[in-house]
C-alpha positions as CSV (number, residue, x, y, z in Angstrom):
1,X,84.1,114.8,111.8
2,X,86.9,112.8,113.0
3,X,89.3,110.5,110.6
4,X,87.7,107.7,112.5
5,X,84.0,108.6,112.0
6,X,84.6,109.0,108.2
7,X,86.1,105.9,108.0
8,X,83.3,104.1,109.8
9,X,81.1,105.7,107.8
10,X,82.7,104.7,104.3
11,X,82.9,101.4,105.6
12,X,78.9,101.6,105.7
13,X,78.7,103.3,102.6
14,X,81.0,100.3,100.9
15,X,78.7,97.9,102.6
16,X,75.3,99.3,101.2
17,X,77.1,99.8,97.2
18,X,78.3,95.9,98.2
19,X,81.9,97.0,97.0
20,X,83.5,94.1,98.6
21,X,87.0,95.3,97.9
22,X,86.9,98.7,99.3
23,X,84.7,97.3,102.2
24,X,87.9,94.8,102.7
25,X,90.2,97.5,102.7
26,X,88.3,99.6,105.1
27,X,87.8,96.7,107.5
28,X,91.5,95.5,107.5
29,X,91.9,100.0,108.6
30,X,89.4,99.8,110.7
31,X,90.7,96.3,112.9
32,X,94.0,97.8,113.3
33,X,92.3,101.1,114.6
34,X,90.6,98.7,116.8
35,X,93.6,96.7,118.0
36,X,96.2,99.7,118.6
37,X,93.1,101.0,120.6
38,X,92.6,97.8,122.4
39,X,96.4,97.4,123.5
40,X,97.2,100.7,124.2
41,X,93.8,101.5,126.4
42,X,93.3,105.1,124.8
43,X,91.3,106.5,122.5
44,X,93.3,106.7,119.0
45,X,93.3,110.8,117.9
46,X,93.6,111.8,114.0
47,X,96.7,111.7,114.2
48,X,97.7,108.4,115.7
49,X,94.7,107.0,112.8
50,X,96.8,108.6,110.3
51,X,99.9,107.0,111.1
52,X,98.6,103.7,111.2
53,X,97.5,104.6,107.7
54,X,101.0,105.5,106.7
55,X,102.4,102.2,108.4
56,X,99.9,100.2,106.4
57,X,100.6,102.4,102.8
58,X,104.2,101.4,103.7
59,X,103.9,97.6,104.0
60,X,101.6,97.4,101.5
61,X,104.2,99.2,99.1
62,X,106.8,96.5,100.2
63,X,104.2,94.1,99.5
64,X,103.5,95.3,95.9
65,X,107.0,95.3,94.9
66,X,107.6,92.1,95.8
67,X,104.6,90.3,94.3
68,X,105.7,92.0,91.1
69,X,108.9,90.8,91.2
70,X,107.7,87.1,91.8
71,X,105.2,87.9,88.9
72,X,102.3,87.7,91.1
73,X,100.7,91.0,88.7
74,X,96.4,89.8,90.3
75,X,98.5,90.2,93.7
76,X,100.5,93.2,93.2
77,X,97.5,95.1,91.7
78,X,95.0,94.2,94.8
79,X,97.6,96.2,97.4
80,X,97.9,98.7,94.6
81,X,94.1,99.2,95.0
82,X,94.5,98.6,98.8
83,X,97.3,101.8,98.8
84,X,94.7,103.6,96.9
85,X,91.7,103.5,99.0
86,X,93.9,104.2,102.3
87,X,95.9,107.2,101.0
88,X,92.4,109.1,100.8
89,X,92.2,109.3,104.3
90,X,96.1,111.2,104.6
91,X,96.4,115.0,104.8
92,X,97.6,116.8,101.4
93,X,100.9,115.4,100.6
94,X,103.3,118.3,100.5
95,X,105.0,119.4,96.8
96,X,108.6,119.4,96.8
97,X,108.8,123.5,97.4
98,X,106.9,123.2,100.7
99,X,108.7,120.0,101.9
100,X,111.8,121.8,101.5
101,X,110.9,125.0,102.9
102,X,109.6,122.8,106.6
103,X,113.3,121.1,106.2
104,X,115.0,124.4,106.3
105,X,112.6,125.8,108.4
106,X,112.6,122.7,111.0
107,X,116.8,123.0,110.6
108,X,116.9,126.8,111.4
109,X,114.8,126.0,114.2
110,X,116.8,123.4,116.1
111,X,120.1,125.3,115.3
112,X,121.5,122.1,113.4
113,X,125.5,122.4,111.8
114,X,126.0,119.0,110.9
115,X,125.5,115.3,110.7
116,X,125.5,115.0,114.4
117,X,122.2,117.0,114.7
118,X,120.1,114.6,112.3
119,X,118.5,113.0,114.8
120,X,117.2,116.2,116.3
121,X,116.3,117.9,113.2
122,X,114.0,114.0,112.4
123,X,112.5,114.4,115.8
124,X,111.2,118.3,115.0
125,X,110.3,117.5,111.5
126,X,108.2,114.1,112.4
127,X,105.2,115.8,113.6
128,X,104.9,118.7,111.0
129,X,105.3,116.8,108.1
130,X,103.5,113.2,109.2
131,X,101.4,111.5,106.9
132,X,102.0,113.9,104.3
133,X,105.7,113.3,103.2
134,X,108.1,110.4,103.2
135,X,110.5,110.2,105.9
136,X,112.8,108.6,103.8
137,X,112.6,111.6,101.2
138,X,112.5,113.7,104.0
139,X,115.8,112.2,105.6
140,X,117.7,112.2,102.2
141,X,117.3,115.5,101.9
142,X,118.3,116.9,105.6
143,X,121.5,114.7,105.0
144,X,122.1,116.6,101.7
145,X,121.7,119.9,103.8
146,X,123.9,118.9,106.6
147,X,126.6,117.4,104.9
């Protein structure tokens, strides 16, 4: 079953148990599915769903830390939940071992020396590792090996 058809069909499922949170959550997911689909003319695969997700893990993060900051805790807790319900729909997040062993692997691959060949070594390592690791983690870490 696709990542689209699941979601479609937890949105159902959130309906019927009238778990109007979750069923909030998985309607927000399921317009922007909708919309990328729209503008774009294509039919969205797994893995252009699962970046979405990431994109909307990622804003919602932002979006927590800053109602906690303001002291907005009912706020912050709601994209908390939000975060939750989306990141069951991403792969396996890799442990650190296997995210470093792709890094080396990804850097052995491209041939990368130095600082110069980040942006190579990014570009090879965005699709093996999407969805389950942050880029940012990911990014620190090639810098460390290259430098």
């Amino acid at each position: 079953m696709s990542l689209k058809e699941q979601i479609s069909q937890d949105t159902k499922a959130a309906m019927k148990a009238r778990d109007k949170q979750r069923l909030g959550t998985l309607r927000l997911l399921g317009a922007a599915i909708k919309q990328r689909e729209v503008d774009d003319r294509v039919e969205l695969s797994d893995d252009d769903i699962t970046a979405i997700i990431t994109k909307m893990i990622k804003q919602r993060k932002d979006s927590a830390e800053q109602y906690q900051q303001a002291g907005r805790t009912e706020l912050a807790e709601q994209e908390n939940y939000e975060i939750s319900v989306l990141q069951a729909y991403l792969p396996e997040p890799l442990s650190e071992a296997e995210l470093d062993a792709v890094i080396q692997a990804t850097i052995n691959e491209t041939g990368a020396s130095s600082m110069a060949d980040m942006g190579v070594v990014m570009n090879a390592l965005r699709p093996k590792i999407a969805g389950r690791a942050d880029m940012g983690v990911a990014s620190a870490k090639i810098r460390a090996l290259l430098s």
